[in-house]
N, C-alpha and C positions, 0 to 999 in steps of 0.2 A: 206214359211209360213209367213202368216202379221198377221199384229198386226195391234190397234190404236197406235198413234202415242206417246201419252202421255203415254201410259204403256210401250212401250217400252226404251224412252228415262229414265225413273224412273227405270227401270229394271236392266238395265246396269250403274245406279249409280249415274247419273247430277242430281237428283233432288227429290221429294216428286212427286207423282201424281198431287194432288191438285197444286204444285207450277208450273210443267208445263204447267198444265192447265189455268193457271195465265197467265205465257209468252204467251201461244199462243193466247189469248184474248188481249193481250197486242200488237200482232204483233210481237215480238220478233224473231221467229222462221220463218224459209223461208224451203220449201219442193223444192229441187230441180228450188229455184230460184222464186217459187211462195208463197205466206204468207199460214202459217198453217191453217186450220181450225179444230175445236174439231170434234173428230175422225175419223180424215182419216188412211187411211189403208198402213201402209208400211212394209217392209221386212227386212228393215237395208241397200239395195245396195243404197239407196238413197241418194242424197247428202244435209245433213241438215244443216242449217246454224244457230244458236243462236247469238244473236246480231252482226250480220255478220261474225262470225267466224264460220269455218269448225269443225263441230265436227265427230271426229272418230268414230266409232262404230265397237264391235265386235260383232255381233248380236248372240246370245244363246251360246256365247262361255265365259260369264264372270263366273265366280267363286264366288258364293254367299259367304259374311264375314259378318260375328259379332263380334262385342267385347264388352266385359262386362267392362267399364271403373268407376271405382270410384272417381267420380266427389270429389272435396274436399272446402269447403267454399272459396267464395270468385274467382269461375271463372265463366264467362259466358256463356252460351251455344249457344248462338249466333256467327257465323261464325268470325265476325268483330267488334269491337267493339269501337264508338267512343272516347269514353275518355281511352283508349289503358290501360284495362282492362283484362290480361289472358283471354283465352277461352279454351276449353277443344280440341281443336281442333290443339291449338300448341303441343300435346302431343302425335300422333296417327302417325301411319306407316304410309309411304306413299302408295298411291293407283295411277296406270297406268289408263288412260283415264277412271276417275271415279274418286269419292270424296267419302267421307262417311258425312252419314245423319245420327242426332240425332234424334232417337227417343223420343217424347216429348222435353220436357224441365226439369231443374231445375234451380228454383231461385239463385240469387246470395247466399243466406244463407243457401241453404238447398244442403245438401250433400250426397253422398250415391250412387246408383246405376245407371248408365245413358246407356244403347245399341246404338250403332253404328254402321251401314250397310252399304254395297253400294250396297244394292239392295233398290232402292224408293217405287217398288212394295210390299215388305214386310213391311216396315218401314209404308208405308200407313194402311195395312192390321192390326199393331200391335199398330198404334195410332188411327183408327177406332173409333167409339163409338157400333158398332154393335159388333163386336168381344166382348165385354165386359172383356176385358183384366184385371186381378188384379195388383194391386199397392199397394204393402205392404211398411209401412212406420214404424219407430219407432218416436214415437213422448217424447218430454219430457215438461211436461208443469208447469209453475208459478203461483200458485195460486189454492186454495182451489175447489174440485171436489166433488160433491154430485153426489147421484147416480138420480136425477131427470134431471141434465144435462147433464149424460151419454144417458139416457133414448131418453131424446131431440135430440142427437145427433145421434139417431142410427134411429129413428121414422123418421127426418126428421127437418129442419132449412133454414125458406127463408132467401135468400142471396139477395144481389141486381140482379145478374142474374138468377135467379130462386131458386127452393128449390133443396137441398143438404142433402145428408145425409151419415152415416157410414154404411158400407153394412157390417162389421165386426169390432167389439170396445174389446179390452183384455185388462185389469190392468194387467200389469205385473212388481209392483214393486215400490218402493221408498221410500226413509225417509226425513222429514224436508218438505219443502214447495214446493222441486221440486221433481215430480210422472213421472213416464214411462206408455205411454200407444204404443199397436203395433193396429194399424187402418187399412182397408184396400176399395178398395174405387177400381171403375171397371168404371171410368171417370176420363177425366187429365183435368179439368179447372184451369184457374190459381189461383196460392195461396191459393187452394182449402181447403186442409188440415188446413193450418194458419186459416183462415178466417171462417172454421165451430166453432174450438176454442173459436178464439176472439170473436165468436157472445157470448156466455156463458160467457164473461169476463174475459177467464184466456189467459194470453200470451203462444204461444208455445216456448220455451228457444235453444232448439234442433231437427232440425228434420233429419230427417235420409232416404231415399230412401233403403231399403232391399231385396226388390224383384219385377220383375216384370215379371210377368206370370208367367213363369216355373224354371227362372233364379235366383237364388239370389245372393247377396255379399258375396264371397267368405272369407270366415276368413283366417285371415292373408295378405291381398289385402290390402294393404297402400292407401293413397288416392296419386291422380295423376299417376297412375297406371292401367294396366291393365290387362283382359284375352282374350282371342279369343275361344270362342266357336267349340267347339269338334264337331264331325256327330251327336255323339248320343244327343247332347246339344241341337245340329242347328233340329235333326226330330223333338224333346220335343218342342221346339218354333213353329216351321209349324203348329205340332198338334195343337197347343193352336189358330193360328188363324184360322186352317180348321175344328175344330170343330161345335158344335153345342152352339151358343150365350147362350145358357143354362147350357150346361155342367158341370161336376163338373173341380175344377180346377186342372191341372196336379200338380204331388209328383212333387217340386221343384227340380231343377239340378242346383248343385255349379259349375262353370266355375271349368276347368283343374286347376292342383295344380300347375304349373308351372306359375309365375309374368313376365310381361314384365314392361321394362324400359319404362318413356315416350321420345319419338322424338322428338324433338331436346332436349336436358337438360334445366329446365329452368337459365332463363336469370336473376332473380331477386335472390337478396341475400338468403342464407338458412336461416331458421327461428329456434331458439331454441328448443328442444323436449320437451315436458313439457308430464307429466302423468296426468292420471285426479286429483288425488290431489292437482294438482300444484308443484311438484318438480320443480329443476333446471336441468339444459340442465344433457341429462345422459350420458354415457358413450358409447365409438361407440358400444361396445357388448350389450349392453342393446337397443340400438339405431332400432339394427336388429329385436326386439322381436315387438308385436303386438302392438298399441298404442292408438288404442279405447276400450274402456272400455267393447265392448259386442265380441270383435275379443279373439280366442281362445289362452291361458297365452302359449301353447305352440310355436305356429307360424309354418314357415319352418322346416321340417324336417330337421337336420344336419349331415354330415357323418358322415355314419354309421349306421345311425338309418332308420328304415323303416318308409317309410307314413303313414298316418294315414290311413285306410281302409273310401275309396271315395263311396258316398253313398247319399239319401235325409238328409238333417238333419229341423230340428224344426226352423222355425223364434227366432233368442234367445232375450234375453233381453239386453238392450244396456247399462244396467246398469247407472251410475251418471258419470256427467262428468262436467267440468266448462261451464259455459253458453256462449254463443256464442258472439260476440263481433257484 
């Protein structure tokens, strides 16, 4: 069975579509000793070379993975990064002849939900703009909100790369000068969210990543941490990009109850726990319990006690928290 070329090396994990697509226009890529061209037809027995290196292939025999990772302020999502900046990538199991590719991006300040695959092939299919994939965020924003500028923001606001708008806007909350709102938006341009805000004059203080598609942040999910997506997790994902670009959008699935550690442990000092009011560092027992303001006061279940009954739940409110530094 062949394939193009580019779909299959994104299949089994080295790359995005689009980024292969790139090498082989680059020359990068050699077919059995001759330079790629966009879509040629191969099977896997071929012998590929990426910047002169041999690359293995198990051709239709990798193991599709996801993971729901809870990006936390202040890492990169970018693979490398020059002023040796964490990325979210020091923290992820390792992967046999394949890498894992981030789906989208998030900014250095904004926090929250980021997917992870070593399939390229889906990773494309779910950053698409045809899929119309949702991206639920929780936003917290500084400064005073009329409803003529929710209005603006939901109609529609030219940006400098075209007009923008909220395909979904919920007040859901706040006292004092900083408000909660949950927005959801079915395009990733950059700093998309920030930047529909700022045009209405109010700064966003906190933003938060909650869901994206079918998948949301699991409560009780610490940031730098992650889940791995179950069968029934990974069909509810397919469904959302083998649907119809119309559809409505699928009952949300929380990753498995069960937390993984990140890989390798990081390297930089621990940081103080602080609760959203500002206490001081707390105690290791309390240390365990939830630490964002909108994450369930229960947490992990502890022995003895049963789970909570796993289920869709409601986008919740992220409630107040200190602003972001």
């Amino acid at each position: 069975m062949s394939e193009r070329l580019q779909k299959l090396l994104a299949r089994v994990g080295l790359g995005s579509r689009r980024q292969i697509e790139d090498w082989i226009r680059q020359g990068r890529i050699t077919v059995n000793g001759v330079p790629a061209q966009l879509g040629v037809l191969v099977n896997g027995a071929e012998k590929i070379h990426i910047d002169g290196k041999l690359t293995p292939l198990r051709p239709f025999g990798q193991q599709r993975r996801v993971l729901a990772y809870y990006k936390p302020v202040g890492e990169m999502t970018s693979r490398h990064d020059p002023g040796g900046r964490p990325t979210v990538f020091e923290h992820l199991p390792p992967l046999d002849h394949s890498r894992w590719i981030a789906v989208g991006r998030l900014d250095l300040n904004t926090q929250g939900l980021l997917l992870l695959t070593n399939d390229g092939e889906l990773a494309n299919r779910l950053m698409h703009p045809s899929s119309r994939i949702e991206r639920e965020y929780a936003v917290r924003v500084l400064g005073a909100v009329t409803p003529e500028m929710l209005m603006r923001l939901q109609e529609g606001v030219m940006l400098e790369d075209g007009l923008a708008h909220f395909d979904e806007l919920r007040d859901v909350g706040g006292e004092g000068a900083n408000h909660w709102y949950h927005v959801i938006l079915r395009e990733g341009r950059t700093r998309e969210v920030r930047r529909l805000w700022e045009s209405q004059g109010v700064t966003v203080s906190r933003l938060t990543r909650v869901r994206y598609g079918p998948v949301t942040l699991r409560r009780g999910l610490h940031p730098g941490h992650w889940d791995e997506l179950d069968d029934v997790q990974m069909r509810a994902l397919l469904d959302a990009v083998g649907g119809s670009p119309r559809a409505n959008a699928p009952t949300p699935v929380e990753p498995a109850a069960k937390p993984r550690r990140p890989l390798p442990p990081r390297s930089r000092g621990a940081r103080p726990n602080r609760s959203p009011e500002g206490d001081e560092r707390k105690t290791s027992a309390e240390s365990r319990k939830s630490q964002k303001p909108w994450e369930a006061k229960s947490g992990q279940p502890r022995a003895g006690q049963r789970a909570a009954p796993s289920g869709p739940r409601r986008p919740v409110n992220p409630g107040r928290g200190k602003s972001d530094r």
